[in-house]
Backbone as JSON, one array per atom type, in Angstrom:
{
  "sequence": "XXXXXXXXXXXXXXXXXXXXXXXXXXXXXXXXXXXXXXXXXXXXXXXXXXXXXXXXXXXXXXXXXXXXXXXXXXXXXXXXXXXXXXXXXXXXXXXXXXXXXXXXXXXXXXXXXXXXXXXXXXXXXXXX",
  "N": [[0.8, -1.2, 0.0], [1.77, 1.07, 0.78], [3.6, 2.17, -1.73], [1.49, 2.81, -3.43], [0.2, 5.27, -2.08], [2.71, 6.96, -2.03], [2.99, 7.22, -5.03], [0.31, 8.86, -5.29], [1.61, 10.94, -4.19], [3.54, 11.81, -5.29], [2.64, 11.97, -8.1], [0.81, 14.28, -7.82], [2.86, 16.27, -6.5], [4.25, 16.2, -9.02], [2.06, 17.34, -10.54], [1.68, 19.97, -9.87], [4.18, 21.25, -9.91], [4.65, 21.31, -12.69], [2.16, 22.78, -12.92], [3.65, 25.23, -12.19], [5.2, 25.75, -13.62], [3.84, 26.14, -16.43], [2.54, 28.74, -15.22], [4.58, 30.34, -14.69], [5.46, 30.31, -17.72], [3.29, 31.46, -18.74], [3.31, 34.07, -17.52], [5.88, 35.49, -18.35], [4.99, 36.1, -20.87], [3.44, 37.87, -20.36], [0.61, 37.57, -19.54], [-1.9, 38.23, -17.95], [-2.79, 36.01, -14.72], [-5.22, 36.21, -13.03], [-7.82, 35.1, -13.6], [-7.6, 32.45, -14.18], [-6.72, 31.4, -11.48], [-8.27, 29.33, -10.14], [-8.75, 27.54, -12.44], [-8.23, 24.42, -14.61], [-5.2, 23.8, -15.77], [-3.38, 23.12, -19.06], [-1.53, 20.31, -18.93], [1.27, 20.18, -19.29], [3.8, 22.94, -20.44], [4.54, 22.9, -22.6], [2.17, 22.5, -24.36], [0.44, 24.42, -23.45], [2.17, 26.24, -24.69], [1.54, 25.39, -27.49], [-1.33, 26.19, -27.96], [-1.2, 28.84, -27.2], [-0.04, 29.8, -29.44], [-1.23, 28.85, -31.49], [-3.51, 30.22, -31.14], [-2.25, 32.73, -31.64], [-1.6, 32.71, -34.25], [-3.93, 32.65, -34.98], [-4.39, 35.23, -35.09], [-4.77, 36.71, -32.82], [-3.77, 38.88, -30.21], [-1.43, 38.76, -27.41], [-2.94, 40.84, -25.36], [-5.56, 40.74, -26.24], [-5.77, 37.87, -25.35], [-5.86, 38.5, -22.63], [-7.93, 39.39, -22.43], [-10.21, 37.75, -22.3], [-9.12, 35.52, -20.62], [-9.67, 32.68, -20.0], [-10.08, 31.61, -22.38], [-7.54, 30.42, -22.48], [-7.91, 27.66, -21.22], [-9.19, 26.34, -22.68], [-9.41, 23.53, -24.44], [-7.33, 22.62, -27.35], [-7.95, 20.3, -28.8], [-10.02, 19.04, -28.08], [-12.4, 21.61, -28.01], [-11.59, 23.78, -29.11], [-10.79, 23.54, -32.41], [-12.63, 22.36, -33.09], [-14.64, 23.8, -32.87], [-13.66, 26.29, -34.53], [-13.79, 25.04, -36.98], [-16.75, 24.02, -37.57], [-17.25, 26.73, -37.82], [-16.12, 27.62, -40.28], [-17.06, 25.78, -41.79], [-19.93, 26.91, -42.03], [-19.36, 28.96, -42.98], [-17.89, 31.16, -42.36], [-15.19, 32.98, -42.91], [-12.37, 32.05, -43.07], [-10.24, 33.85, -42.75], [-11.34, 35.66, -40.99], [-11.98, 34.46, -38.6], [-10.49, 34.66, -36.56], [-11.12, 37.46, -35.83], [-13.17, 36.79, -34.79], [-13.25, 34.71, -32.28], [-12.12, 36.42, -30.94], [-14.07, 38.38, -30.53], [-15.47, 37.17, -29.68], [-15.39, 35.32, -27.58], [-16.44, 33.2, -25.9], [-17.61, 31.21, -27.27], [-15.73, 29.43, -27.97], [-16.19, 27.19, -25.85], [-17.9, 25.86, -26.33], [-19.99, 23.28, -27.26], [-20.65, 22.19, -30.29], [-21.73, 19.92, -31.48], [-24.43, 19.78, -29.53], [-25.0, 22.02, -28.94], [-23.86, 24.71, -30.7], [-24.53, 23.78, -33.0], [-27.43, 23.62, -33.12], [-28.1, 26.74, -32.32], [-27.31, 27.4, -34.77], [-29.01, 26.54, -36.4], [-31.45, 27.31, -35.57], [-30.93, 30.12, -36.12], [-30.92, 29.89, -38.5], [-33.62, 29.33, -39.39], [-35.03, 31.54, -38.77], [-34.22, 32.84, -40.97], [-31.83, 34.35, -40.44]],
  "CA": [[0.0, 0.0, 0.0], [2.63, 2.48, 0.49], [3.54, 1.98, -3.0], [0.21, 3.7, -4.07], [0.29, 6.76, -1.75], [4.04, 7.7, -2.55], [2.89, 7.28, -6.39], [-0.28, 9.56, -5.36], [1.88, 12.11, -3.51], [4.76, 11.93, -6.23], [1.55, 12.46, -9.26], [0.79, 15.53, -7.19], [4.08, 17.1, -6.35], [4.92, 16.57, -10.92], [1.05, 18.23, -11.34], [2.13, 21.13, -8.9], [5.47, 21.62, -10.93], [3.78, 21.63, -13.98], [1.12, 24.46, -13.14], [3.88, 26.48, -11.68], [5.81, 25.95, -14.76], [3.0, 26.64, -17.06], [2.13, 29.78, -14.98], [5.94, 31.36, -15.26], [5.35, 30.47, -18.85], [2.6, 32.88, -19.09], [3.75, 35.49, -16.72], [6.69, 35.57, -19.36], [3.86, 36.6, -22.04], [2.62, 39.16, -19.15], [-0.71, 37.24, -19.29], [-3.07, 38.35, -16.75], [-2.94, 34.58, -14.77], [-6.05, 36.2, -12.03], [-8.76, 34.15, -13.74], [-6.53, 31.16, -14.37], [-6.48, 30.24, -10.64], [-8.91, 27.83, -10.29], [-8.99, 26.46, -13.54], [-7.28, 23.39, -14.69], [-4.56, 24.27, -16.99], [-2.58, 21.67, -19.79], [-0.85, 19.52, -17.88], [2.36, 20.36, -19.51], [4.38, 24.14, -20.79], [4.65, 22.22, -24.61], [0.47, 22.2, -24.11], [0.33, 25.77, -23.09], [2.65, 26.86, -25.43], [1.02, 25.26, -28.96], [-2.38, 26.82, -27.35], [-1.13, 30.46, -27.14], [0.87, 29.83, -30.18], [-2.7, 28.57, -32.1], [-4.18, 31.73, -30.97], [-1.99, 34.02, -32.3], [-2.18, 32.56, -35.68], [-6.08, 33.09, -35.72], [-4.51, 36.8, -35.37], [-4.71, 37.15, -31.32], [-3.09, 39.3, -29.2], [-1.73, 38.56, -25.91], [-3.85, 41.83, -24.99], [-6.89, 40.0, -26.69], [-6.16, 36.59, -24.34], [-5.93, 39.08, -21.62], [-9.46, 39.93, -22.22], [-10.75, 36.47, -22.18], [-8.1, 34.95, -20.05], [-10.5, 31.66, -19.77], [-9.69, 30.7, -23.37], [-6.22, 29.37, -22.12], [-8.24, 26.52, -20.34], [-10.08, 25.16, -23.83], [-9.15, 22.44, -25.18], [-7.11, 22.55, -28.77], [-8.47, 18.84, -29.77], [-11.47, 19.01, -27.91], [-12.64, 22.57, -28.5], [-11.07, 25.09, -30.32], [-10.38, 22.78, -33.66], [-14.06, 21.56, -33.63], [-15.61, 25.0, -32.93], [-13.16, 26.3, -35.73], [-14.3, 23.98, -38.06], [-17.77, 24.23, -38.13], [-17.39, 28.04, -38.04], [-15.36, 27.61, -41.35], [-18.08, 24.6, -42.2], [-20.67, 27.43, -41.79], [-19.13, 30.15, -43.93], [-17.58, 32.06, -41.91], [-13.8, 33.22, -43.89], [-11.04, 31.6, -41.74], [-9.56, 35.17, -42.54], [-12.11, 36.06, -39.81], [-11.97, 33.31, -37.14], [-9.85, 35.46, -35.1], [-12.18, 38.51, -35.09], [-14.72, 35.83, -34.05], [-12.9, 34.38, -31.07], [-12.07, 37.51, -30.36], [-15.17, 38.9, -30.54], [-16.72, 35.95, -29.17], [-14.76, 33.69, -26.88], [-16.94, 32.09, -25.04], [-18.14, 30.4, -28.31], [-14.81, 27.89, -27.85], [-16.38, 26.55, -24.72], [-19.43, 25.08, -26.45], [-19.82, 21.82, -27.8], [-20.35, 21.95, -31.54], [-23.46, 19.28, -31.99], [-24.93, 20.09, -28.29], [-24.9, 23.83, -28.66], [-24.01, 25.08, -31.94], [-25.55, 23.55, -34.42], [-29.14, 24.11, -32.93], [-28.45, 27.69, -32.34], [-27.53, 28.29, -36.02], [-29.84, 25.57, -36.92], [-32.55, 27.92, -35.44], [-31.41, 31.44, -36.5], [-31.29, 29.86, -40.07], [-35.15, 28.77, -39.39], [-35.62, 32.59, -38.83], [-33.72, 33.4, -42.36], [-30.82, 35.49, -40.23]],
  "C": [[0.85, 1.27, 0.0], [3.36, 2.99, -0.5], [2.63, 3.39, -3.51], [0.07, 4.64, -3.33], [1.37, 7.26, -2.28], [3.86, 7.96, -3.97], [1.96, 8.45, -6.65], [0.73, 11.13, -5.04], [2.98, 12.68, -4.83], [3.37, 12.16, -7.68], [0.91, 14.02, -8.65], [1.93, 16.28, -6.97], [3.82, 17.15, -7.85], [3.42, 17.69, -11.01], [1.07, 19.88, -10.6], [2.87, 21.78, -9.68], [4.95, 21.85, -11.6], [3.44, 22.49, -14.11], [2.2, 25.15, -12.48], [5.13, 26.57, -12.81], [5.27, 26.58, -15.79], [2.8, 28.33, -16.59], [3.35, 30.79, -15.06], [5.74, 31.14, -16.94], [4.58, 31.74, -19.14], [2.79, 34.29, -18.65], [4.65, 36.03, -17.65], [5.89, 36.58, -20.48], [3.23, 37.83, -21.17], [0.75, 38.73, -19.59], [-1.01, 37.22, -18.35], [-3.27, 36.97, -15.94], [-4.57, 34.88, -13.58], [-7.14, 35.21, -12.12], [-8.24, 32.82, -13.64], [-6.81, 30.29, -12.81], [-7.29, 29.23, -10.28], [-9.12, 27.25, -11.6], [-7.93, 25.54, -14.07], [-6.59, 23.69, -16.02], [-3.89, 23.11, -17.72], [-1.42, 21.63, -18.93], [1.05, 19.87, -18.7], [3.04, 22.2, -20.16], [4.26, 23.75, -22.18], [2.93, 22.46, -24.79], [0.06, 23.42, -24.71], [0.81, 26.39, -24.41], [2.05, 26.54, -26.87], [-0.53, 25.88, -28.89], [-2.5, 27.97, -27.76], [-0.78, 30.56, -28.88], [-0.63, 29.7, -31.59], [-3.55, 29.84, -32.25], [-3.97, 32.41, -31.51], [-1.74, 34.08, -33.56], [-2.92, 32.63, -36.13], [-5.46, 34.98, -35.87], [-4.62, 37.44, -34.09], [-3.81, 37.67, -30.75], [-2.78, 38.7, -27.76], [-2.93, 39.55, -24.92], [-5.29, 40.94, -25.04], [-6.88, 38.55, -25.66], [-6.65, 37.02, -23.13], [-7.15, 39.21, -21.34], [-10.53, 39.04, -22.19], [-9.69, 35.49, -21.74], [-8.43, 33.14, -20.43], [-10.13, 30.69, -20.76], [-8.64, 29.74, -23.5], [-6.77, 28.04, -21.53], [-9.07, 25.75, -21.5], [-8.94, 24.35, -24.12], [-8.58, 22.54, -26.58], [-8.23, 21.67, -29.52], [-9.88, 18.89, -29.7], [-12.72, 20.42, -27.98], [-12.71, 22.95, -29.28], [-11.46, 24.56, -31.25], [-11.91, 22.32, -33.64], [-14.79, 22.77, -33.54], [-15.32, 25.49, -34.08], [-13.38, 26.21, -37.11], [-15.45, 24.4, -38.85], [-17.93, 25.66, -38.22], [-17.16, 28.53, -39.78], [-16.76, 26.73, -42.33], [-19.41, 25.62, -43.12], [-20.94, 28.94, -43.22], [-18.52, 31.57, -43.51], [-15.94, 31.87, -42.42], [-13.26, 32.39, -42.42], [-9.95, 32.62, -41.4], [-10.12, 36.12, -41.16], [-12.62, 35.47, -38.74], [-11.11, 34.04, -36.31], [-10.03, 36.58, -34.52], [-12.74, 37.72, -34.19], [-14.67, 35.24, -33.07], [-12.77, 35.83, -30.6], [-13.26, 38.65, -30.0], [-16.24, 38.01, -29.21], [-16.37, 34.98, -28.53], [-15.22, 33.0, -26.31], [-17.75, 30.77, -25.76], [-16.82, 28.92, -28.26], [-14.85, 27.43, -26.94], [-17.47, 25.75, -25.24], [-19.44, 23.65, -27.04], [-20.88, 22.39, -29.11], [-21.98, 21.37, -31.95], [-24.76, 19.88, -30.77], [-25.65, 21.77, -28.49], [-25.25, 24.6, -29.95], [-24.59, 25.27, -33.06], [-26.78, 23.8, -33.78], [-29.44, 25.42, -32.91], [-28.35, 28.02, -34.17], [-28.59, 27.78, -36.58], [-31.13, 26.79, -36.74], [-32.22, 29.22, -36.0], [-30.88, 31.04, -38.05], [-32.84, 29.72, -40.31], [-35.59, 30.07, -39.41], [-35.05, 33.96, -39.89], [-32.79, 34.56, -41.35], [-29.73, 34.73, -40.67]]
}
């Protein structure tokens, strides 16, 4: 048994390290981390970093993360890249996916079939 606590305590100490690695990462970037603290961040700085790095190829500012701090806590695979998608799917330019997070970040928290599609589904039903 003491096996499996020392393995728990030692998987806690590395996920400790981690977020205080991750969080000098961002401090680096002078990202705002105030919202950040309770939320669960990628478990690794390589995570973090293809994240921010994703962002600022839609055309994002660090200023602009600043202003939706929150978005650091989506998901690439499971988010972003599927919200993305059907935004692109939809007709929206991909030249303008980074107004549109930016405009609109709380849209890369939604789930895609769950969410998405029914709202456009419906404000196509009302020809907008």
């Amino acid at each position: 048994m003491p096996s499996v606590t020392w393995s728990v305590v030692q998987g806690k100490k590395e996920k400790l390290v981690n977020r205080v690695k991750t969080c000098d990462y961002l401090k680096g970037l002078d990202t705002i981390l105030d919202e950040l603290e309770n939320l669960e961040l990628p478990s690794t700085v390589e995570v973090m970093e293809q994240r921010v790095s994703f962002l600022q190829k839609l055309g994002l500012t660090i200023g602009d993360i600043n202003e939706y701090p929150l978005m650091l806590g989506c998901s690439m695979h499971k988010n972003i890249i599927h919200v993305l998608s059907y935004l692109d799917k939809i007709g929206i330019q991909k030249s303008n996916l980074g107004e549109f997070v930016k405009n609109y970040p709380l849209e890369l928290h939604v789930s895609v079939v769950v969410e998405l599609m029914l709202v456009v589904k419906f404000l196509r039903g009302l020809d907008v």
